[in-house]
C-alpha positions in Angstrom: -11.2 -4.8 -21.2 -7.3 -5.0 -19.9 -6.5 -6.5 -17.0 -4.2 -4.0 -14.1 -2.8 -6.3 -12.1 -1.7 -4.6 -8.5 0.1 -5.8 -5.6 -0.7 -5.0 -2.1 1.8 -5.2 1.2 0.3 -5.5 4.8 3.2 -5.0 7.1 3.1 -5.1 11.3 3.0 -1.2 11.6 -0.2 -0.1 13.3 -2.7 0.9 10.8 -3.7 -2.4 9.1 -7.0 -1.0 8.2 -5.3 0.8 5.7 -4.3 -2.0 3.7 -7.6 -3.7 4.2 -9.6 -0.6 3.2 -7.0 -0.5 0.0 -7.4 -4.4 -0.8 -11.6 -3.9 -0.7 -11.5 -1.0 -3.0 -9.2 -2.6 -5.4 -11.4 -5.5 -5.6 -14.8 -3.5 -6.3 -12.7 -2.2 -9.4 -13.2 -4.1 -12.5 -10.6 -5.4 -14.2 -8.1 -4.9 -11.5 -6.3 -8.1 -10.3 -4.9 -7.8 -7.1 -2.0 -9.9 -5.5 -1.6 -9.8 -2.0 0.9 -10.5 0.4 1.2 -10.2 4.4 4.0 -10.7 6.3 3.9 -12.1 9.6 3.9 -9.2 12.0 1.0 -7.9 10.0 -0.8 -11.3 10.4 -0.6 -10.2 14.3 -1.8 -6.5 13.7 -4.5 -7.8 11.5 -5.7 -9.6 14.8 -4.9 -6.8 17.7 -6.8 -3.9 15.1 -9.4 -5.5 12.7 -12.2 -7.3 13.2 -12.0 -11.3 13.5 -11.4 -13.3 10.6 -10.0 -9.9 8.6 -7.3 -11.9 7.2 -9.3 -14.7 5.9 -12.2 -12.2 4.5 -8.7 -10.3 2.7 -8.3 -13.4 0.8 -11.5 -13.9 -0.9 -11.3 -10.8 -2.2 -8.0 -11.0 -4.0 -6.8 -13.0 -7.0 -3.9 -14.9 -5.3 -3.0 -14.3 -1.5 1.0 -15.4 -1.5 2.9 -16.7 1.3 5.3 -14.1 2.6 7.9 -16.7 2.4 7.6 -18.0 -1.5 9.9 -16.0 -2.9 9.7 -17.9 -5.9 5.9 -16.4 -6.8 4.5 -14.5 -9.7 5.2 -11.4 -7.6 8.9 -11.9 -7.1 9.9 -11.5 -10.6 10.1 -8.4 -12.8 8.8 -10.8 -15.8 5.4 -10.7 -13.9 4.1 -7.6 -15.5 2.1 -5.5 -12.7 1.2 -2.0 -12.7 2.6 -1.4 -9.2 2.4 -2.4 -5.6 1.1 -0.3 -2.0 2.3 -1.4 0.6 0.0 0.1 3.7 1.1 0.0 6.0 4.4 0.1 6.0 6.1 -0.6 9.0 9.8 1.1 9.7 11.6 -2.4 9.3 9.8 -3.0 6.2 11.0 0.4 5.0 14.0 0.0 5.9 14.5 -3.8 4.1 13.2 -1.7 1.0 16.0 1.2 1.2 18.6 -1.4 1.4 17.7 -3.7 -0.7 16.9 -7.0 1.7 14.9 -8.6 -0.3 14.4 -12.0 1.8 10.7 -11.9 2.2 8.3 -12.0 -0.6 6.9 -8.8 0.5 10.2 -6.8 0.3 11.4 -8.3 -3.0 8.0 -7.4 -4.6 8.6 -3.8 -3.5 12.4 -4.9 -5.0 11.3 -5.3 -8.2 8.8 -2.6 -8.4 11.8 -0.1 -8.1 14.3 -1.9 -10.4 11.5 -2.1 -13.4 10.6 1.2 -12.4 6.8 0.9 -11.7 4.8 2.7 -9.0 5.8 1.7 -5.6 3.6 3.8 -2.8 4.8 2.8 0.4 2.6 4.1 3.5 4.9 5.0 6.2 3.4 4.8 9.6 5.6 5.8 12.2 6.0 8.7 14.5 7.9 10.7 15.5 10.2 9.9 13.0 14.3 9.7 13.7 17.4 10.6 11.1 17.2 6.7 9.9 13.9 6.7 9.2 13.9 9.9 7.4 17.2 9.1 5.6 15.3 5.2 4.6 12.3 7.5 3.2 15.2 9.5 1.4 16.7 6.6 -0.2 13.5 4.9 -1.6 12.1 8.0 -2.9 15.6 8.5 -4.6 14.9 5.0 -6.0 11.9 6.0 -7.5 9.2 5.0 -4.8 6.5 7.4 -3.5 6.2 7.5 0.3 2.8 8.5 1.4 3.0 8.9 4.9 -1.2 8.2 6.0 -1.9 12.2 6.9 -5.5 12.6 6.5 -7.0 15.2 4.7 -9.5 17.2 6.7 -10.6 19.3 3.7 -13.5 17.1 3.4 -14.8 16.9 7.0 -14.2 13.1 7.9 -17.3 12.2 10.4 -15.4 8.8 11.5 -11.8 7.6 11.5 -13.6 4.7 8.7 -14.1 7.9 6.3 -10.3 9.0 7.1 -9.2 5.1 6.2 -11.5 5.8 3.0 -9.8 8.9 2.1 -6.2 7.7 2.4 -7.3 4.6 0.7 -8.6 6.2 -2.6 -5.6 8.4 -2.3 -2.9 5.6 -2.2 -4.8 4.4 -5.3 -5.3 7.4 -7.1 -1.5 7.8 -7.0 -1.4 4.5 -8.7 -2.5 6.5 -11.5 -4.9 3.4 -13.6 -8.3 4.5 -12.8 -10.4 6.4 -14.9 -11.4 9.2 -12.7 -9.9 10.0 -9.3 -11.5 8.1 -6.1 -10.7 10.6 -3.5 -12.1 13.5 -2.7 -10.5 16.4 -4.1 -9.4 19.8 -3.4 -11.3 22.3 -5.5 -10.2 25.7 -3.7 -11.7 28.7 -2.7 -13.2 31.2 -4.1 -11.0 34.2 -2.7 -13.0 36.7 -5.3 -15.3 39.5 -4.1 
């Protein structure tokens, strides 16, 4: 079996779950090995939103956990094949490093060199509402080739708990990663508008 190697991005927005939910579903995959990296505002969020210890649980269940500040890791070079990274959440500063190509943290040069090998980068853009900049940074990454996937849930499926809505945007962020055999979320199947 090959191995699909994905990166995942915690940033400080609110919504770490998201890239918790995203790093525990990627690890009950096999043959995925994942490669994570937080940055420091996200080490705070982590704290304020998950439970204790999240952080420390997060990096027994990757591969490799890198230091936001080693830019010189695996991750920062386009030589380091990958099939993509997430980034979830991803906070408006974050975004906007990406847009503009500040790569000074190893979390935005990862995302860097997603875009300039073109592989998948899914960022999940949590902010709201939402001003001219950060529409016009969402603008310019998609332009780039990124996929922003704001974290809308779905209520197609009638989510029960706001876990099942972290679940459903999880197995979506992945699914758009396209390597799985099957998709993981739920999908729409329609209705039946005959009679």
């Amino acid at each position: 079996m090959s191995i699909v190697r994905v990166v995942v991005g915690i940033s400080g927005a609110s919504g770490a779950a998201l890239g918790v939910r995203i790093t525990e579903r990627l690890a009950a995959m096999p043959g995925v090995e994942t490669h994570l990296v937080v940055s420091d505002a996200a080490r705070r969020t982590l704290d304020l939103e998950c439970p204790p210890g999240a952080l420390a649980r997060l990096e027994t269940l990757v591969h490799r956990h890198h230091p936001n500040g080693d830019i010189g890791a695996s991750i920062a070079s386009g030589s380091f094949p990958v099939r993509g990274m997430i980034v979830a959440p991803c906070s408006m500063q974050t975004l906007s490093a990406i847009a503009t190509g500040r790569a000074d943290t190893l979390l935005t040069r990862a995302a860097d060199v997603q875009m300039k090998e073109r592989r998948r980068l899914v960022l999940l853009a949590r902010e709201t509402p939402l001003h001219l900049g950060h529409l016009r940074n969402m603008c310019a990454v998609t332009e780039m080739g990124a996929i922003v996937m704001p974290p809308v849930p779905a209520f197609y499926h009638r989510p029960q708990s706001v876990a099942e809505i972290v679940d459903h945007l999880a197995a979506r962020a992945i699914d758009i990663m396209a390597f799985a055999p099957a998709p993981l979320a739920e999908s729409w199947t329609g209705t039946d508008e005959a009679g």
